[in-house]
N, C-alpha and C positions, 0 to 999 in steps of 0.2 A: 647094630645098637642105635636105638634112637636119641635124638637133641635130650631130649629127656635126661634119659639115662644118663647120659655123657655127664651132665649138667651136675649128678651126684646121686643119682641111682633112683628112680622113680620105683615106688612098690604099689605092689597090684592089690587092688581094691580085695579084701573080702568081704564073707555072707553077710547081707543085710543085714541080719540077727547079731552078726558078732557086732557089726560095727555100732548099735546100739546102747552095747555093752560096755566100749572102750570107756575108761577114764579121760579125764581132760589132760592128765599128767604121763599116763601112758604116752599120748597123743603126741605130748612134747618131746617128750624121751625119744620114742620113735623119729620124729622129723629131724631130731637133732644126731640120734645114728644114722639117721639112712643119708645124712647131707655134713659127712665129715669131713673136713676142708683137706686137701692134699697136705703131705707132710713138714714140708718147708713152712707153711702158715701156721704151724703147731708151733711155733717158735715166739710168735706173739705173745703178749703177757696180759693177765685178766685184770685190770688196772682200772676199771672204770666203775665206778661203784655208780648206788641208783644217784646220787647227790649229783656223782661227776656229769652223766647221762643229762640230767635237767639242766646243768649247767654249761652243756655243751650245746642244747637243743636251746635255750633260751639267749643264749651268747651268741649263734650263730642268727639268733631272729631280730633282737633288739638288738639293734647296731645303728650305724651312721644312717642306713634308711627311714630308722624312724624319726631321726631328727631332721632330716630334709625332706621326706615323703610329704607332709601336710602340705607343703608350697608346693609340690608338683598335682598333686589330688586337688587343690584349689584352683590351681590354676583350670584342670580337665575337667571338673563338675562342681567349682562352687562348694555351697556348706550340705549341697545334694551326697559331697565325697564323705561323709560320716554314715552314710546310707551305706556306700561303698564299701568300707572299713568294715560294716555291720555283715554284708553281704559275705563278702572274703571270711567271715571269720568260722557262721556258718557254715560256707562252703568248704573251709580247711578243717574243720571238726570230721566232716565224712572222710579228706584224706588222711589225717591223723588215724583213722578207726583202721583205714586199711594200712596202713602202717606198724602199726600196733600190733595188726593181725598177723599179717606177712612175717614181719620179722621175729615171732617167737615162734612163728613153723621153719624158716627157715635160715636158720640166726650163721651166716658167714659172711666174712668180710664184702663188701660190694653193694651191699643194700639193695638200692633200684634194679640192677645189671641182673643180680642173683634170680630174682623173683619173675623175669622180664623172659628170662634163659632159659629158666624150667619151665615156664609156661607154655614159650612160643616158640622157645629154639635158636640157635646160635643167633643167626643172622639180629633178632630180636633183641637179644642180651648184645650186641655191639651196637646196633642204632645206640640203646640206652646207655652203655657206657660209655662209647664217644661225646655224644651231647654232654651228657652228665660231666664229664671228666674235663670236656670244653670249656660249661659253665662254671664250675669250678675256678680253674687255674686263672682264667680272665679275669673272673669276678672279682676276685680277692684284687688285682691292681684297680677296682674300682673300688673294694675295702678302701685299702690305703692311700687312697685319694682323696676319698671322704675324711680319713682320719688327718691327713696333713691341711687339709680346708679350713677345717676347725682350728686345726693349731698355726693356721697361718693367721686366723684371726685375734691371736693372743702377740702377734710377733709380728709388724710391721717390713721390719729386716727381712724374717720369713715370706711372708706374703711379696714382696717385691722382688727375692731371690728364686732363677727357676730351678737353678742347681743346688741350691739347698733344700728346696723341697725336694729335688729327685734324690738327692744324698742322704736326708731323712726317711723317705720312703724307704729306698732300700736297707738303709739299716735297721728298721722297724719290722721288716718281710722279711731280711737273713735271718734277724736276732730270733725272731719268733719261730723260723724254719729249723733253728739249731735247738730248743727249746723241745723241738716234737720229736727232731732228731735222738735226742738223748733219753726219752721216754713217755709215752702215754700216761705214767701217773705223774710225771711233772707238770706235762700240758694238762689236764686235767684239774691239777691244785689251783694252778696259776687260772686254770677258768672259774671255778667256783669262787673265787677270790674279784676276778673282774665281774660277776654276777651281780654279788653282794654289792659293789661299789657301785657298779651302776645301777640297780633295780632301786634299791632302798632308797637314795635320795632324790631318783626319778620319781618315783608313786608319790614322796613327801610333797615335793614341788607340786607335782600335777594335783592333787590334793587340795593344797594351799591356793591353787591358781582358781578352781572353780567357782570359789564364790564370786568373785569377777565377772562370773557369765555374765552376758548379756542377752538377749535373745533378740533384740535389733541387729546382729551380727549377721541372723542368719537369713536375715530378709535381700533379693529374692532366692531363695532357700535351692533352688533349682535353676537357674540361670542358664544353663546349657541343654537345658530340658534334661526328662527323665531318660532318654539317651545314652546318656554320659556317664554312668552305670558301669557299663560292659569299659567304659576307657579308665575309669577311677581304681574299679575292681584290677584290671591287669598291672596298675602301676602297686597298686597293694601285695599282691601276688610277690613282689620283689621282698617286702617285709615279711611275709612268712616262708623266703627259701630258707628252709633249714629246716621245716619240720621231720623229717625224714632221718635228722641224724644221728639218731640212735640206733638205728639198724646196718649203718656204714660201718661200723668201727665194733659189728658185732661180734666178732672171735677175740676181742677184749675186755667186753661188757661180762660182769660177775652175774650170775646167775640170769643168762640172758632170756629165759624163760619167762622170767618175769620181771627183771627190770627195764628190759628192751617196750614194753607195752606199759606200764605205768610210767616211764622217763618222757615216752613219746608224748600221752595223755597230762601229767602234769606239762611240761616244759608247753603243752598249746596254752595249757588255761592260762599259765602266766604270763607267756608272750602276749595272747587276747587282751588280759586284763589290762595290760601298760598300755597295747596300743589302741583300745577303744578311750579308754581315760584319757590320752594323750588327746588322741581324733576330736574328741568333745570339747576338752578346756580350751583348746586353741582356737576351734571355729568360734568356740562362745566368747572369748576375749578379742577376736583381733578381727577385723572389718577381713572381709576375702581378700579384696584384693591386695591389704598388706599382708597376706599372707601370701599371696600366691608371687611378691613381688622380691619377698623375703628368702636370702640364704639359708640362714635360721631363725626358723618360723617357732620353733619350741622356747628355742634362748629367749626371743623376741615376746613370747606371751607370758611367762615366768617375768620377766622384768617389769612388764606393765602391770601384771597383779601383785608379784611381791616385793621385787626390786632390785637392783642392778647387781647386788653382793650374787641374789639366787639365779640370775642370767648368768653372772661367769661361771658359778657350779655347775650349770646346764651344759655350758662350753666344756667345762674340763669333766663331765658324766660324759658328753658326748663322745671326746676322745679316748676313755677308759673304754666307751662299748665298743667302739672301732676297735681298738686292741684286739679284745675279746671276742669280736665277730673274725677277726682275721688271724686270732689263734687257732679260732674253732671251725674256718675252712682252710686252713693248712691242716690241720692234722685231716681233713674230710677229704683232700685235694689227693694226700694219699695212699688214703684205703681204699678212695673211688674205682681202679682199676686192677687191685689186687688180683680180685679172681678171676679174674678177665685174662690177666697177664698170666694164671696158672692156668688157666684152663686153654692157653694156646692161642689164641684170636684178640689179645692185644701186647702192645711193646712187653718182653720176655723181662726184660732189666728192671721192669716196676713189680717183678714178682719178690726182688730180693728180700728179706730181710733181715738185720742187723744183727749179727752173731752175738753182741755184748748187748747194746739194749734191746732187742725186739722188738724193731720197729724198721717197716715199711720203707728204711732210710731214701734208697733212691729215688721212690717212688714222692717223697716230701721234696727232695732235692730239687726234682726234674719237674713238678708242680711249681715250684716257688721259681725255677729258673725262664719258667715262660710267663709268669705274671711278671718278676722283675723286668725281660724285654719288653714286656708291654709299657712301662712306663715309661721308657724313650718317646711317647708318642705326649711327655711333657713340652718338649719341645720344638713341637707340631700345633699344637691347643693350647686353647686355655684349662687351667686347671678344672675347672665347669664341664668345657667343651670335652677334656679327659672322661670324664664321669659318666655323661651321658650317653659319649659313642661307646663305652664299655655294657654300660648297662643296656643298652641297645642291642648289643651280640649276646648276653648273659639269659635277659628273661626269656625268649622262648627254650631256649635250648636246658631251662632248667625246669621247665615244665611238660616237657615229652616223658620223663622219668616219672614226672607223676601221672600220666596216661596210660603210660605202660603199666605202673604197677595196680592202676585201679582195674584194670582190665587182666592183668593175672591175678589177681584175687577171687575175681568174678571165675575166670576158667579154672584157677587150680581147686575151688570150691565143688565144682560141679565135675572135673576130671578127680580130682581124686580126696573124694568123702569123707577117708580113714581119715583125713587129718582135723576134718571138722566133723563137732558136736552137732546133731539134727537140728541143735539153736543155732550156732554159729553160723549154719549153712544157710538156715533160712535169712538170717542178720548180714549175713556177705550179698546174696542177692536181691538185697535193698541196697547197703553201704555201699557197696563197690560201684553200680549205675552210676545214683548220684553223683558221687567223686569225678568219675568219669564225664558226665555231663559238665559237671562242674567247672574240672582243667578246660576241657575245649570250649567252652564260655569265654572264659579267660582267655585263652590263645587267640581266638576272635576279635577280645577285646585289645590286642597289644596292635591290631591293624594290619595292614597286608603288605607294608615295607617290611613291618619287622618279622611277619611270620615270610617273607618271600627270605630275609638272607639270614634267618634260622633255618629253614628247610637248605637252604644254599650249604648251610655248615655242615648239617647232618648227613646230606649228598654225597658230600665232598669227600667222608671219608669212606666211604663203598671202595674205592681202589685197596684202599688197606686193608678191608677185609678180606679182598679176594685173593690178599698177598698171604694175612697171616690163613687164611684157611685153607689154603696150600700148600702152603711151606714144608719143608721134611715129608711130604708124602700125606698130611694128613686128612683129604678127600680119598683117597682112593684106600688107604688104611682103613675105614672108616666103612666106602662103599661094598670092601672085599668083604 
C-alpha cells in the first residue's frame, strides 16, 4: 500500500473520455467517499455554517496584529509598507484559490497536514503538521499578550502588575478553551458575535479617519529603499495566518463542498478590505516615524482624526479582536492534528473525541496547556519582549503549511485529474506556482535568524516521527 493510499484511499484515474464527462459535483461526491475520515472522527458535529466559516476565517485574521502590525511595517519600510500590504494581499488571493480548491476535494479535519499526506506522503503530512501544530499552540500565548497589552493600557494597576496580567491571560485562554470544549457551535456563535463587534466599528472609524489624509505623511515614501519589500511583506504574512481556516475544522463545516471554498474567498475579501483601509488611513494621518514608535498605531491615528472618545473604542475593538483571534486558534489549535493523531504518526490522545459534545477535547486541552506554559516566559520579558520572541518562533513555521499545500495542489492536479475539471486543471497550474513562489518570498523575507530556528523546530521533531512510524510494528506491517 502506498502513502497515498494509506492517507484515504487514492482512485485510479480513468479514460480521458470519461473524465471529460465528470460533473463538478460528481467530482465532489467522489473525493468526499473516497477520503472518509476513520470512525471515531464521525463523532464530530456539523456546526459550522457558511456565516460561522467567515467568521472564524476573518477572526482568526483581524486580531491584535492588525492593530500593532502598522508600527512594526513602518518601522521595516516606511509608508513603502502600504506597497507591502498591497503586495501580501495579492499574494494571499493565489493562496486562498488553493485553499478553496483543496479543501472541497478533500474536506477532513487537518487542513494543511491532509492535503500535504496525500500528496507527498507520511513523512510530508508530519513536517506539516508539527510546524503547523507548533505555530499554533505558541502563537495563541502571543494572541493573549496582545490582548492583555491593550487592556493593560485601560488599567494602570494592570499594566504595573506582572502577575495580573499572567492571571488574566490565563483565565482568558482557559475560559475560551472550556468554551470550544463544550461545543463547535458555541465557539462558532461567540465568533460571529466577536466579528460583528469588531469589523463594523473598525471600517466606521477607518472610514471617518481618511479624510485626515495627508499626503506629506508619506514623503520619503521609500526610506529603506525598494528592498524593504520582501521585510514588510513577511511581517504582514503574520496578519493573514488564518486564511486556511476553513479547511481545518472541515468534518464540521455543513455542506463543506461548498461552504469550505466560498467561507475561504469571502472571509480573504474581508480581512483585505479592513487591512488595506487600515494600512492607508494610518500612513496618511500620522508622520512614520510616530508610527513606527507607536504601541498603538491605530488607536493613535483614529484619535487625531476623530477624537480621543474614537481611540478608546479602537482600544476596547482591539481587545474584542484578540478575543476572537484567540477563540478562533483554539478551536484551529485542535483539529490541527486530528488526523494525524488517526492516522498514526502523531500524539494518539489528540485523536480523542468527546463522547457528549463532539469535540476534539484533549486535543483543545493539550493545545491551550502548552500556550498557557508559554506565558511563564512573562516573567523573564517584558510584555513587548513576550510578543515578539513568540511571534519570532510562530511565522516561519506557519508558513511551511502554506508551501506544502500550494505544491499538493499543483501535484494532486496533475497525479490525479478525475478530481479536476480540464478548467480547473488548467487554473491549478497557474494558481498553485504562484502561491508557491509567493510563500518562499515571504519565508526569505522573515530573514535568515528566523528561517535558521524555524527549520531548527521542524528538524527537531524527526525523532518523533521515526518513534510514531514505528511503533506497534507499523513499518514493517506496512513493508509486508
Amino acid at each position: 500500500m502506498t502513502d497515498g493510499e494509506a492517507g484515504g484511499g487514492r482512485r485510479e484515474a480513468g479514460p480521458a473520455s470519461q473524465k471529460s464527462e465528470v460533473s463538478r459535483d460528481t467530482i465532489f461526491s467522489a473525493a468526499s467517499a473516497s477520503h472518509l475520515p476513520p470512525p471515531a472522527s464521525r463523532k464530530l458535529v456539523r456546526g459550522l455554517s457558511l456565516l460561522g466559516a467567515v467568521a472564524l476565517i476573518v477572526g482568526n485574521m483581524v486580531g491584535t496584529s492588525l492593530y500593532t502590525l502598522p508600527a512594526s511595517v513602518a518601522k521595516a519600510a516606511g509608508p513603502f509598507g502600504i506597497v507591502a500590504w498591497l503586495f501580501t494581499a495579492v499574494g494571499y488571493f493565489f493562496v486562498a484559490l488553493v485553499y478553496a480548491s483543496l479543501g472541497t476535494r478533500y474536506p477532513r479535519t487537518g487542513g494543511p497536514y491532509v492535503y500535504a499526506r496525500e500528496a507527498f506522503g507520511e513523512f510530508a503530512g508530519f513536517q506539516t503538521v508539527w510546524a503547523y501544530w507548533f505555530s499554533a499552540v505558541i502563537g495563541n500565548a502571543a494572541i493573549v499578550t496582545g490582548v492583555i497589552g491593550y487592556a493593560a493600557g485601560f488599567s494602570p494597576t494592570l499594566g504595573e502588575s506582572v502577575w495580573l496580567q499572567f492571571g488574566l491571560a490565563q483565565a482568558l485562554i482557559w475560559g475560551l478553551c472550556l468554551v470550544n470544549v463544550i461545543g463547535v457551535k458555541q465557539s462558532s456563535r461567540l465568533q460571529i458575535a466577536i466579528m460583528f463587534l469588531n469589523f463594523v466599528p473598525l471600517i466606521v472609524l477607518m472610514l471617518l479617519t481618511l479624510p485626515s489624509f495627508d499626503s506629506a505623511n508619506l514623503t520619503p515614501f521609500a526610506p529603506k529603499g525598494f528592498g524593504s519589500l520582501a521585510a514588510g511583506a513577511a511581517l504582514v504574512v503574520w496578519a493573514y495566518s488564518g486564511i486556511e481556516s476553513a479547511t481545518v475544522p472541515a468534518e464540521e463545516v455543513q455542506r463543506p463542498e461548498r461552504t469550505i471554498r466560498r467561507g475561504t474567498m469571502l472571509g480573504y475579501a474581508l480581512g483585505t478590505t479592513v487591512f488595506i483601509l487600515s494600512a492607508v488611513a494610518v500612513a496618511g494621518v500620522l508622520p512614520n516615524d510616530v508610527i513606527a514608535a507607536s504601541p498603538r498605531p491605530v488607536a493613535l491615528a483614529v484619535e487625531r482624526a476623530v477624537g480621543p472618545v474614537a481611540g478608546m473604542v479602537i482600544g476596547i475593538t482591539a481587545m474584542i479582536a484578540g478575543a476572537g483571534t484567540l477563540n478562533g486558534w483554539i478551536l484551529m489549535a485542535g483539529r490541527i492534528p486530528l488526523a494525524a493523531a488517526q492516522d498514526g504518526i502523531f500524539f494518539r490522545g489528540l485523536a480523542r473525541i468527546h463522547p457528549r459534545f463532539g469535540t476534539p477535547h484533549v486535543g483543545l486541552i493539550t493545545g491551550t496547556a502548552v500556550a498557557s506554559v508559554m506565558l511563564l516566559m512573562y516573567f523573564v520579558k517584558t510584555l513587548l519582549g513576550v510578543f515578539e520572541f513568540i511571534v519570532l518562533l510562530s511565522v516561519l513555521t506557519t508558513l511551511l503549511p502554506h508551501l506544502f499545500a500550494a505544491a499538493s495542489e499543483l501535484m494532486l492536479a496533475r497525479r490525479d485529474p478525475e478530481r479536476y475539471t480540464p478548467k480547473e486543471r488548467r487554473r491549478a497550474h497557474i494558481v498553485a506556482p504562484i502561491a508557491f513562489v509567493f510563500v518562499l518570498y515571504t519565508m526569505y523575507g522573515v530573514g535568515a535568524e528566523v528561517v535558521l530556528w524555524g527549520f531548527l523546530v521542524i528538524l527537531s521533531g524527526t525523532p518523533l516521527y521515526v518513534w510514531f512510524a514505528t511503533r506497534d510494528g507499523r513499518v514493517g506491517a506496512r513493508e509486508a
